[in-house]
MDTraj code that builds the backbone (N, CA, C; nanometers):
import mdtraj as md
import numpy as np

residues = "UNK UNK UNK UNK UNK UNK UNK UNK UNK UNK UNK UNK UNK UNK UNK UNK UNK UNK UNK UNK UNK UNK UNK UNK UNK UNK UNK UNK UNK UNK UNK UNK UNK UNK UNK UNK UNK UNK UNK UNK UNK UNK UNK UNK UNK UNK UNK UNK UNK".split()
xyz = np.array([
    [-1.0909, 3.1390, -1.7177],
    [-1.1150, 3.0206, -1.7986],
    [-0.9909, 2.9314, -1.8034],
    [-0.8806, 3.0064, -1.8159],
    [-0.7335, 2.9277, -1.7963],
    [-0.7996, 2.8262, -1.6801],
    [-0.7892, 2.8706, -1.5548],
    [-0.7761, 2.8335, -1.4206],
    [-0.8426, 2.6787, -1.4685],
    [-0.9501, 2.6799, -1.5242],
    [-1.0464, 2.5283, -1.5150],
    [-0.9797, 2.4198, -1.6603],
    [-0.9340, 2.5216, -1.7211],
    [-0.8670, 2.4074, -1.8009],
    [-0.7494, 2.3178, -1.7198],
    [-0.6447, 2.4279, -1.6677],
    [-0.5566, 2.3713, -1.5336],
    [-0.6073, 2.2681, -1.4545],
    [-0.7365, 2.2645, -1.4200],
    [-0.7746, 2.1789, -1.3156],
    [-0.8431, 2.0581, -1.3932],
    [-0.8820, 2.0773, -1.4902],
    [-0.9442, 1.9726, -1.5912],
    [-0.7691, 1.8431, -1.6109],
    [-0.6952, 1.9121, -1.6482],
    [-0.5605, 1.8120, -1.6882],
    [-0.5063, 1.7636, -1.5866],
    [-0.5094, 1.8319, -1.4685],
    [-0.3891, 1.8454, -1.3890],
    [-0.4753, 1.7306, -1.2461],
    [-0.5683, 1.7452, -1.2686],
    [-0.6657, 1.6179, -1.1418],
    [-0.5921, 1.4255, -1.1818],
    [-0.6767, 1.4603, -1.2794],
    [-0.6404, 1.3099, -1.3150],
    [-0.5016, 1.2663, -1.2885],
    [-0.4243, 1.3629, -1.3368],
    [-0.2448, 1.3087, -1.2990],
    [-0.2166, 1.3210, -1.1283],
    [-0.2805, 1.3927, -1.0953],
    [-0.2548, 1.3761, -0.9030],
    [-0.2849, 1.2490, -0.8783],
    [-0.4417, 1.1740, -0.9148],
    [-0.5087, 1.0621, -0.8615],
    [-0.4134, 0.9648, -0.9033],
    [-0.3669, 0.9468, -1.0054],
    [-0.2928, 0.8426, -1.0615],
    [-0.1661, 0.8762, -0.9743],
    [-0.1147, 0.9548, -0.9384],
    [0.0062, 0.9472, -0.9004],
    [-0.0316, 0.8855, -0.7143],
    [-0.1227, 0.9553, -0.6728],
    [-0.1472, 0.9062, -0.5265],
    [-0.2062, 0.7611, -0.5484],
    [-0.2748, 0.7007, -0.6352],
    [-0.3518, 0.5677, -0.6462],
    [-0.1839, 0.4786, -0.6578],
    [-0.1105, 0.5057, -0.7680],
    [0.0253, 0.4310, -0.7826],
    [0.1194, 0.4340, -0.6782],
    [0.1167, 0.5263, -0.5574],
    [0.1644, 0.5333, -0.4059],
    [0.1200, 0.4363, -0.3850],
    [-0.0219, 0.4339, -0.3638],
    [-0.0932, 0.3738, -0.2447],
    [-0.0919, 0.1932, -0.2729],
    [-0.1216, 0.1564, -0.3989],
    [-0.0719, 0.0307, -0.4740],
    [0.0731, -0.0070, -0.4325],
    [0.1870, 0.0777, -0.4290],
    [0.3031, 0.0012, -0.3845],
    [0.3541, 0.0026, -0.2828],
    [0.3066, 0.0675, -0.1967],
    [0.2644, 0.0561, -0.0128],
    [0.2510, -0.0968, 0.0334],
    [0.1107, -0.1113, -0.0655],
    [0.0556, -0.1970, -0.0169],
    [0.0979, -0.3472, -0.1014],
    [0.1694, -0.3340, -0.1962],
    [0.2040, -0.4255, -0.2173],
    [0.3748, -0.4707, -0.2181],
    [0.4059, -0.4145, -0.1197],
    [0.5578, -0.3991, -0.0342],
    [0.5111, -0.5040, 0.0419],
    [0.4052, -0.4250, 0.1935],
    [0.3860, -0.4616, 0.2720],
    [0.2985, -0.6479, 0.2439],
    [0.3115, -0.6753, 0.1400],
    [0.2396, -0.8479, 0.1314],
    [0.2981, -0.9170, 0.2043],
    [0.2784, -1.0285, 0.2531],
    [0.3579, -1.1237, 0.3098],
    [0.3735, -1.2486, 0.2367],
    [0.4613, -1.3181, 0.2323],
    [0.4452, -1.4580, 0.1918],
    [0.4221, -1.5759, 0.2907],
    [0.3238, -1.6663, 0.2637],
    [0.2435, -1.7646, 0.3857],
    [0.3940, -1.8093, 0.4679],
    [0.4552, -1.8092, 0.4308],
    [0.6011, -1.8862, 0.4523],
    [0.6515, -1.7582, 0.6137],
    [0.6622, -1.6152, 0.5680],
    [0.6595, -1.5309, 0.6371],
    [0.5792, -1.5548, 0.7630],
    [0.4359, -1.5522, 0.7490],
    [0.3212, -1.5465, 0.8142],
    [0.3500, -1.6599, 0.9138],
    [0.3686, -1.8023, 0.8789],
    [0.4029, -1.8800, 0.9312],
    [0.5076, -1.9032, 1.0300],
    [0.6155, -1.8562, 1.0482],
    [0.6721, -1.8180, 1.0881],
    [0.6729, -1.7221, 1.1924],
    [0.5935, -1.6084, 1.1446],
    [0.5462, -1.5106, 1.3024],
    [0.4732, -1.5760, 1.3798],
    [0.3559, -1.6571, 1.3172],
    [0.2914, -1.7493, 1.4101],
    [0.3834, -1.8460, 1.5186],
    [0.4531, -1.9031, 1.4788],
    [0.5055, -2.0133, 1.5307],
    [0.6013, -1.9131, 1.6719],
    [0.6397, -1.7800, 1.5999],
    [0.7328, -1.7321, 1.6896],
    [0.6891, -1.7059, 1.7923],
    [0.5229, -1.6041, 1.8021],
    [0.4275, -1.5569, 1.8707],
    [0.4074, -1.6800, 1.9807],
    [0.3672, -1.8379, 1.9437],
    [0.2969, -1.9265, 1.9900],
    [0.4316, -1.9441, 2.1192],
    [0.5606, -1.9916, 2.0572],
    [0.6646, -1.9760, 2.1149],
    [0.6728, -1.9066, 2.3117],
    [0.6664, -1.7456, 2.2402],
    [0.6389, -1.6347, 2.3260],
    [0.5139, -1.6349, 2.3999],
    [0.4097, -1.6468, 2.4040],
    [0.3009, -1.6475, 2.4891],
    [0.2983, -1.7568, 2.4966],
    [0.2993, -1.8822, 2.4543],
    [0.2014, -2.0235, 2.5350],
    [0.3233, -2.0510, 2.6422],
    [0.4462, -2.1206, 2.5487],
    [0.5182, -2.1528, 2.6049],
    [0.5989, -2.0946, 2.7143],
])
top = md.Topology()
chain = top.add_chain()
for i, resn in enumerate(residues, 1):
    res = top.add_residue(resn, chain, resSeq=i)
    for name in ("N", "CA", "C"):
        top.add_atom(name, md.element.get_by_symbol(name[0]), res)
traj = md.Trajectory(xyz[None], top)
């Protein structure tokens, strides 16, 4: 009976801890249009020209 109380408390704090990873992964990796713009122009650069 221990064992399921353990797993009753102890879930929710994993998800939150992997959901709050995965949130600042991904909000590292944002770009700003200014950024974006810029790779474009570099890219266009490199292949057209």
């Amino acid at each position: 009976m221990v064992m399921y109380h353990e797993i009753i408390i102890f879930t929710p704090i994993f998800a939150l801890l992997i959901g709050f990873i995965v949130f600042a992964i991904f909000k590292k990796r944002k770009r700003s249009a200014k950024s974006i713009y810029k790779l474009i122009d570099d890219l266009e650069k490199k292949y057209i020209y």
